[in-house]
N, C-alpha and C positions, 0 to 999 in steps of 0.2 A: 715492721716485719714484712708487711707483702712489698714493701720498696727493694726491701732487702735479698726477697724471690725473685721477685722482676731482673732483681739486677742481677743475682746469681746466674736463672737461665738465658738471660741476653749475653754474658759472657760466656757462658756456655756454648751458646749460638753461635757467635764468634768467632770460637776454637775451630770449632767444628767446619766450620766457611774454610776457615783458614789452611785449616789441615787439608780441606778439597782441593787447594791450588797447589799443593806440595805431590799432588798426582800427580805423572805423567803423562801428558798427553793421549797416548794410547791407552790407558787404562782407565779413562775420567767417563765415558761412556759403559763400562760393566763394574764398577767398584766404587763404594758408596759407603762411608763414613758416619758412623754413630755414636750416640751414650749408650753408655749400659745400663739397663733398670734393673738387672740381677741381685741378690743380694750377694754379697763378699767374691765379686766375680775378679779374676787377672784384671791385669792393666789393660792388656791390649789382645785382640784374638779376633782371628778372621776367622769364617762363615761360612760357607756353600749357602746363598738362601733362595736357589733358584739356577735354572740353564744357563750358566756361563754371566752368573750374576754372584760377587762377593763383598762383603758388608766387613768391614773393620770396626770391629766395637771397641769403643774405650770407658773405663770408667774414671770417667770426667775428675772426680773428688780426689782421687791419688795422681793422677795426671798432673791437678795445679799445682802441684807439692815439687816438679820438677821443673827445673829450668828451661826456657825456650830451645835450646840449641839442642839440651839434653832429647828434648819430646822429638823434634826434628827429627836427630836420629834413630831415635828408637821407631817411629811413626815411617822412614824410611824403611827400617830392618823387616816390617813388617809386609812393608811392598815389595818388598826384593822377595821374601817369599813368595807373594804371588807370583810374580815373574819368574823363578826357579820352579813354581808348582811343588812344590812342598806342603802347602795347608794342607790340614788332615779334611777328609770327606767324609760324608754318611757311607761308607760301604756296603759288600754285601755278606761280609764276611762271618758278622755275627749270627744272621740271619742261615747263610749257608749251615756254619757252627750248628747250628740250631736243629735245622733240618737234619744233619747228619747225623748228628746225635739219638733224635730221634728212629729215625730211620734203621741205625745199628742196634738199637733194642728191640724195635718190630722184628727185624730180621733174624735175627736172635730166636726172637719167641717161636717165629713160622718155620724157620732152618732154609732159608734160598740164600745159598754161596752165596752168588753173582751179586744178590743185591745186596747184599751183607758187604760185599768188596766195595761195590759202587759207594756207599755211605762211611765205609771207610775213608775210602780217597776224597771223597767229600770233605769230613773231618778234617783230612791229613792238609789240604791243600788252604781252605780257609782257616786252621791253625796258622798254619805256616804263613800268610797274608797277614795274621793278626799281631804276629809277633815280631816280623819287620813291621809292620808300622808302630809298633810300642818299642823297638830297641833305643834303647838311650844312646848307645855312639853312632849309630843312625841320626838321631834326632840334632845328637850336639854337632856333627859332620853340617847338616844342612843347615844352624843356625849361624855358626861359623862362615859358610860359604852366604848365607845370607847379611854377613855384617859385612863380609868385603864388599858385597854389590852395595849395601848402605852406604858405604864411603864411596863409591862409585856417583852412586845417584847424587848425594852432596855436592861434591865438586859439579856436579852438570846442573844442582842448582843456586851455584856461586861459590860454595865455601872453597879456602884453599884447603891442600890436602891433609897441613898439619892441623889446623882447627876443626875438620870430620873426625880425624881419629880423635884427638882430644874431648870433643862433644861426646864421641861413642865412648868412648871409656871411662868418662864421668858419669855419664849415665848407669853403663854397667855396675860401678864399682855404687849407686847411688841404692840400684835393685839391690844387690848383693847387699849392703846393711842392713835393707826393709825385710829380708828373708830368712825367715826362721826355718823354714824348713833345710836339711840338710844336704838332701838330694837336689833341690833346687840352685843351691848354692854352689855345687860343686858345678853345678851348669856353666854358671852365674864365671866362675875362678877361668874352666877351662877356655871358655871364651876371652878372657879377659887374656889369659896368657898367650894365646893366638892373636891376639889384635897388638899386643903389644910386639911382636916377632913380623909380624907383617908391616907394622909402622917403623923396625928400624932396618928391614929390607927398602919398603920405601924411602924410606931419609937414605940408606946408603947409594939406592940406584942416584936418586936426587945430585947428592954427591958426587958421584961417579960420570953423571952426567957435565957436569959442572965443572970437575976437572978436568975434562975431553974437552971440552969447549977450548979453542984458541981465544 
């Protein structure tokens, strides 16, 4: 049994190495790669866990369950976010929320306009913060632009074009089984239907290239 530990977390270890050399360059000095000890955490989710410091958790156990090429990609998708700044952050918006809310019922109570206004727009403007960052075709917009830059990064670290898309779409289409949830899923599709429309743009530029060729 404890052989059996040892060996779990030295592959573990491993992984983890491994996936360090699939950074880029420029980001191997503030982005840092981990397990999750959460219980029933995502696959994969980046951090803010410090100034211009980002942590990619994975949880190891549903990781091994996918294929090399597939983790690749997905393990890419998720640095392409960082590089588009898309990861969500601790803001201050709840916080604001909070305050304003407050603040309109003092106001309330005492009767001063102004400040009754100010705590509005308070309200109104960290509302309005809160629910772009919660919009879902917002969200599926930047995961999408985040899988093209994955096949992007791919190719820059060997693969050819058709086996990134290939790797990301098996992946995709690997979560999309594992996901009971429904709204997840429909994530899970719209992605998939994009990646497939952007790989037969690319095969026809490919093409087109090809037949220009003398």
């Amino acid at each position: 049994m404890t052989s059996y530990v040892t060996s779990s977390a030295r592959a573990e270890m491993s992984e983890l190495r491994r996936l360090k050399t699939l950074l880029p360059p420029e980001l191997q000095s503030w982005v840092t790669v981990e397990g999750t000890t959460e219980v029933n955490p995502p696959l994969l989710r980046c951090e803010e866990i410090g100034k211009d410091q980002i942590e990619i958790q994975i949880d190891l156990v549903k990781w091994d369950q996918l294929a090399l090429d597939q983790r690749n990609l997905l393990f890419w998708h998720e640095v392409a976010r960082i590089q588009n700044d898309t990861i969500p952050r601790d803001g201050w918006e709840m916080a604001a929320l909070a305050i304003g809310l407050g603040g309109a019922v003092g106001e309330l109570w005492v009767q001063d306009g102004l400040l009754l206004l100010l705590a509005l727009a308070l309200c109104g403007v960290s509302g309005y913060r809160l629910y772009q960052k919660n919009n879902g075709d917002k969200q599926v917009k930047e995961m999408i632009e985040a899988d093209e830059k994955a096949i992007a990064l791919a190719t820059r670290f060997g693969y050819s074009l058709p086996n990134a898309y290939k790797s990301l779409g098996s992946a995709l289409k690997a979560l999309l089984e594992q996901t009971p949830s429904k709204r997840q899923r429909s994530k899970y599709e719209m992605r998939l239907t994009a990646l497939k429309r952007s790989a037969s743009k690319a095969k026809a530029k490919v093409k087109g290239s090809r037949e220009a060729t003398p």
